[in-house]
Structure formats: C-alpha cells, structure tokens
N, C-alpha and C positions, 0 to 999 in steps of 0.2 A: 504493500500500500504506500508506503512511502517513497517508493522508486517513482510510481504512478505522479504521487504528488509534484518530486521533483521535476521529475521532465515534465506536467503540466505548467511549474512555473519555468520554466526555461522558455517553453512556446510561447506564454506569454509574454516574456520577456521581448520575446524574439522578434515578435509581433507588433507589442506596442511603441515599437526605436521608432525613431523619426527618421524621414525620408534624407536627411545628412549624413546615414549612417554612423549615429551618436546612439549610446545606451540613454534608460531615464538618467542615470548618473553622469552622463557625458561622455562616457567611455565610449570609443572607437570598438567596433566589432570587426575585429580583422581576421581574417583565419589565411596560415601562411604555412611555409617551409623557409628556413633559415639553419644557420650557420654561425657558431664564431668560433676564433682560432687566434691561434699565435704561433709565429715562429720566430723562436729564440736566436738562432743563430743569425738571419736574415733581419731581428731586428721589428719586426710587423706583427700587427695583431689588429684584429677587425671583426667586423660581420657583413654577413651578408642575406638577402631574401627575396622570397617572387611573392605574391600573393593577388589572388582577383580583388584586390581593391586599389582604388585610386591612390598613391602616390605614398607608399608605402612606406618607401624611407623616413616617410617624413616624421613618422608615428613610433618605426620599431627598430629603427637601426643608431644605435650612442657609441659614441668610443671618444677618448680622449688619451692625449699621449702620453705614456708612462704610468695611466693609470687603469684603464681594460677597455673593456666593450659587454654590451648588453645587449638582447635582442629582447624586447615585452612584446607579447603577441596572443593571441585569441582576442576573447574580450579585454583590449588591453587597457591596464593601467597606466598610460604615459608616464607617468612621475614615477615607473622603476626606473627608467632612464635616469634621469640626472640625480635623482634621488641616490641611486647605487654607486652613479661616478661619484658621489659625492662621499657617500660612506669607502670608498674604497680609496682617494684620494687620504683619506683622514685616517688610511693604515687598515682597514679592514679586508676580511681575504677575498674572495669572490665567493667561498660556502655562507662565511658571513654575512655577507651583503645578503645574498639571497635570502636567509631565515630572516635576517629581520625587515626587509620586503615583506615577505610575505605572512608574517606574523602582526605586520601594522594593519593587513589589509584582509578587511569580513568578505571580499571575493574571492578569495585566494583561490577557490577551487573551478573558475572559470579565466586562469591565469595561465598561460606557458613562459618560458622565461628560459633564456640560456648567456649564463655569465663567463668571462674569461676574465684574469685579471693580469696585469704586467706579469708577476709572477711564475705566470702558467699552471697557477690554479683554476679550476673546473667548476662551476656549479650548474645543476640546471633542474627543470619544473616542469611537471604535465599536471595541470588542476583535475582534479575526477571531473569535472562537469565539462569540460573543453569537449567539442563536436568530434566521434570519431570519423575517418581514422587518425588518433591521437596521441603522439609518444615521443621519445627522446632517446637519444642516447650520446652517452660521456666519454669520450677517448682520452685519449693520451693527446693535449692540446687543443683540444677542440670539442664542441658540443654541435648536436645536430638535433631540432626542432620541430614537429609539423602538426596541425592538425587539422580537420575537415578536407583529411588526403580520400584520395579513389581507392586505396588499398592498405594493407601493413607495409608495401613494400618501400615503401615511400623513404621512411627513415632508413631502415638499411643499407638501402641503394647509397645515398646523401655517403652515412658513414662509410663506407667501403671506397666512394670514389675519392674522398678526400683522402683516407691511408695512401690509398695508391697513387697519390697524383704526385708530380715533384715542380719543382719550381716558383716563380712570386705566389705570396701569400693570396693576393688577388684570384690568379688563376686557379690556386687548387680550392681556393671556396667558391668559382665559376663552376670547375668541375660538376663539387657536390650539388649546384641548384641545377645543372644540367642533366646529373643522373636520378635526380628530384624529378624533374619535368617527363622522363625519360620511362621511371617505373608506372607513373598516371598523375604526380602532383595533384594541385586543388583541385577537387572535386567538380569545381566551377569552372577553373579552366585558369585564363591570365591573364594579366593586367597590367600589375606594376614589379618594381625592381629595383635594388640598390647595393652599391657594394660601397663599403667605409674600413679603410686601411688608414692606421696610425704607427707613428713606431712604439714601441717600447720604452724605451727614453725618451724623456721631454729635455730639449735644449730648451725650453723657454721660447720658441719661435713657433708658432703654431701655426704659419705659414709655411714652415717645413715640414715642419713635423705631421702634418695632415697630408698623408701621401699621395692618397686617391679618396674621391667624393665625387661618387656618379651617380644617378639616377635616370629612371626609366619610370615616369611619372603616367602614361597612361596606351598601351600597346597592345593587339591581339598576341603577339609573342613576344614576350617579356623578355625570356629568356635569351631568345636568339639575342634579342634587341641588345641588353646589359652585355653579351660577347662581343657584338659589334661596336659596340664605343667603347669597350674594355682594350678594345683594338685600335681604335682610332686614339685614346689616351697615352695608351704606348707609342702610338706615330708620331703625335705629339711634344711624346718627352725627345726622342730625337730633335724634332725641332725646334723645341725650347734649348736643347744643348748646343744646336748649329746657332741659336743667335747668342747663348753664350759666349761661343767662340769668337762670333762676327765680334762681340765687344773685345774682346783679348786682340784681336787683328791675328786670330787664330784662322785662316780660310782653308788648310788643309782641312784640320778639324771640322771646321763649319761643313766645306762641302760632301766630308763622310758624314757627317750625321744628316745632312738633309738628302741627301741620299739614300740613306736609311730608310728613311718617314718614306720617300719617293717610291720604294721598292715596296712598300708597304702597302701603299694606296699609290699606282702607276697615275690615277687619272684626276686624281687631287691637283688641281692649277697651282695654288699656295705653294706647295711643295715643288712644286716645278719649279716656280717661279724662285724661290729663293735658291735652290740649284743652280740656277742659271746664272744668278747674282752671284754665285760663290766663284762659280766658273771662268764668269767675267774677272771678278778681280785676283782671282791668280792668274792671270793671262791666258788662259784658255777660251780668247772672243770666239775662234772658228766655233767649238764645241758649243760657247752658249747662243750664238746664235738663231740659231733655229728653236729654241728653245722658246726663246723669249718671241721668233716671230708664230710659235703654234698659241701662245699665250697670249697676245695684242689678240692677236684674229677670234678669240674666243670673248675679247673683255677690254675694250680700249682702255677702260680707267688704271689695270695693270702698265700700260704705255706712260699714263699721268704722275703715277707712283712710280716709275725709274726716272723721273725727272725729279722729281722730291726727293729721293733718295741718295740723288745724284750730288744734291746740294746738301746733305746735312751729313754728309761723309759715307757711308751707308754700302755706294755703289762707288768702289774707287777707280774707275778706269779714264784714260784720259778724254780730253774734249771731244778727237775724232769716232774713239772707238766708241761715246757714249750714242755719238752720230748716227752710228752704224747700228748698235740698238734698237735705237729709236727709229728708225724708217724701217724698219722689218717689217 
C-alpha cells in the first residue's frame, strides 16, 4: 500500500510542474546520463552529460579548479553544485560533501548526484525515487550516473568505455556519453550536452585554469553535436597557439600550428586564411598565394582584413608582395 501511495504522489508530482519544467519547489526535473573524472597525472578533472532537456549544462555540470566537480541531476537540487564546491573548497572530501548534501535535503530520495574531488576521491547517489532505468557506479577516478535510461545497460556501457578509453580527460568522458547514447540512453531521446574540464591545481587564474566549457544547448543529436565542437575546440587551440606564436615573431611555429587547425577542418576559411599569413611572412608569397586568392573569391572582406593587418604589423611582407596579395 504504500508503494501505491508513493508513486501516486510522484505522478502527481509529475503532473502538476509547470510548463518551465520547474518542480512546485522550483527544482528543474532533469533526467540525464553523466560522468565525472579526474586524471591525476594529466592534471584534469570534470564532468560531463547529455540529457533531453534544454540546456543542460547549465543546471548539472560544476567544477572548479583545485577543488572537484559535481554532476546534481534527476529532480535536481541546483545548490548541490556550488553548495558542494563550497564545502569541498573549505577541506571536505567528496564522501563528505555528498552526506551532508544530502542529509540537509527532505528530497534526497529523488536526487542522483556524482562527486569527484581534486583528490581523487569518489562519491556518488541514486535516490530510491529517481525514474528507472536508475543507477551508478564508482571506479577508480571516476563516477558514472543515469537515470530515466531505455535499459540497465546504460550505466555499464558509460563505465566500461571510460576504463578503456586513453587520452584528454575531455575525450574519454566523450567516450563514456557516447557509449551512453550507444547502449539506448534517455528514454526520450536528446537534447542537450556539456562537457566542463578544470585542472587540478588552481594557479589563481581561472582563465587558465578552466580548460574546456562547451555546451550543446539544444540538438536532435547531442551527442554527435558535443564531439563535433569537442573537435572544432581542439582546432582551435592550434590556432590560438599559431597566434601565440605570430606574437613571439614565432612564424615557423605559427604556421605548424595553423596548419594543424587547417588539417583539421580543410574547408575552414579562418584557418586558411591565417596559413597563408604565416606563409607570407616567412617568405613563402608563391605558396601563399593562391591561398589567399581561393579566400578573397569566397569573402572580399578577408581582402579588407590583409590591409589592416598589413598596417598594425600582423602581415609583414613588403609593399610589393602585399600588392600581389591583394589583386589575387
């Protein structure tokens, strides 16, 4: 009789949330598969998740540097998030944290929760009332999350591709949502997505130290989506290291890493485009030539931008060869 009662109020529950998807308590009803992790040697620790709801990161993914990462999910409680970095900040472990989460809070049992802390302490939650398919499990560096999955196999899968996967922290918790999505994931299907990598150590620079913050805010394929900018961010960091370079008057360097990004995505203009810049000024005009004339014909305002560039030191070739550029 009491089972009866329970899941009658759960339906109600469920029933009377407002069209925001808010609980009467304000709580976000999210039902997801997530991830968190650390790798000690490499420095990185995060989380990550897919869920059919709108813009998911924004609710269940916390990390901060040097001090863990959180995933709060089902009907979530948002304030385990900062609430935990806070308590773990202030010296508590990540089992810590978790009990008294979830000891301050009368929902506890429609709570999932999965804590990592710098350490590489483990904590993690599956509330009794959470939607099945509903469960977890706790490795060595890592916890793995789901519930309102199509099957048991859900979580499994997640654990097992993360053991096996090698390389950035990013990617082997890509893996685990991939093999998430792979055994039937949510129930519902997909939506949203985010992956959040910190280091370990906090320099006190939190514009370093926040290595990756991607999201995938609202997609029929989440998952794919979160790989393909997990892709396009690594092109990226090449690129960002080619204009390091351009500042050093590094143009070896510059033009291997734009290079890089270029091999990455061939048909990326940007990337071409600063290729050809690099090319140019270590004397290689024949080479960038063409470059830059497949790039005007695509976009005159790229034409307008090697004039600007020309003038604030940027593009250093002389008056003629900028000539020869520029009429391509």
């Amino acid at each position: 009789m009491n089972n009866i009662i329970c899941l009658g109020l759960l339906a109600i529950l469920i029933l009377c949330m407002p069209l925001s998807g808010q609980s009467l308590n304000g709580e976000p009803f999210t039902h997801t598969f997530s991830i968190v992790a650390i790798d000690q040697e490499r420095g990185e620790m995060g989380v990550a998740v897919q869920s059919h709801w709108f813009s998911v990161g924004s609710i269940v993914t916390w990390s901060e540097p040097g001090v863990g990462a959180i995933a709060t999910q089902s009907l979530v409680n948002v304030s385990f998030g900062p609430r935990g970095l806070e308590m773990m900040k202030s010296g508590e472990s990540a089992g810590e944290t978790l009990s008294a989460l979830l000891e301050s809070d009368e929902g506890r049992e429609f709570r999932q929760v999965g804590i990592v802390d710098a350490q590489g302490n483990i904590a993690s939650y599956t509330g009794k009332q959470c939607i099945a398919d509903a469960s977890h499990i706790a490795g060595k560096n890592y916890s793995v999350q789901a519930n309102m999955m199509l099957n048991k196999e859900v979580v499994p899968a997640m654990s097992k591709a993360f053991e096996n996967s090698k390389g950035p922290l990013a990617e082997r918790m890509l893996a685990a949502l991939k093999a998430a999505q792979k055994a039937g994931g949510d129930i519902r299907g997909q939506q949203s997505a985010a992956i959040l990598v910190v280091k370990t150590k906090s320099s006190g620079k939190l514009w370093e130290d926040r290595l990756i913050d991607l999201r995938v805010e609202d997609h029929p394929q989440a998952v794919n989506e979160i790989e393909r900018i997990l892709k396009v961010f690594r092109a990226y960091e090449h690129m960002n290291n080619g204009d390091l370079a351009i500042e050093k008057n590094d143009e070896a360097a510059a033009l291997e890493e734009y290079g890089a990004a270029q091999n990455m995505f061939p048909e990326n203009i940007e990337m071409k485009y600063w290729t050809a810049v690099s090319l140019a000024n270590i004397g290689k005009i024949d080479d960038a030539l063409p470059v830059f004339k497949e790039i005007f014909a695509k976009d005159e305002n790229w034409r307008e931008l090697t004039r600007r560039i020309a003038v604030n030191g940027m593009l250093t070739v002389s008056p003629e060869n900028l000539n020869l550029i520029l009429v391509q």
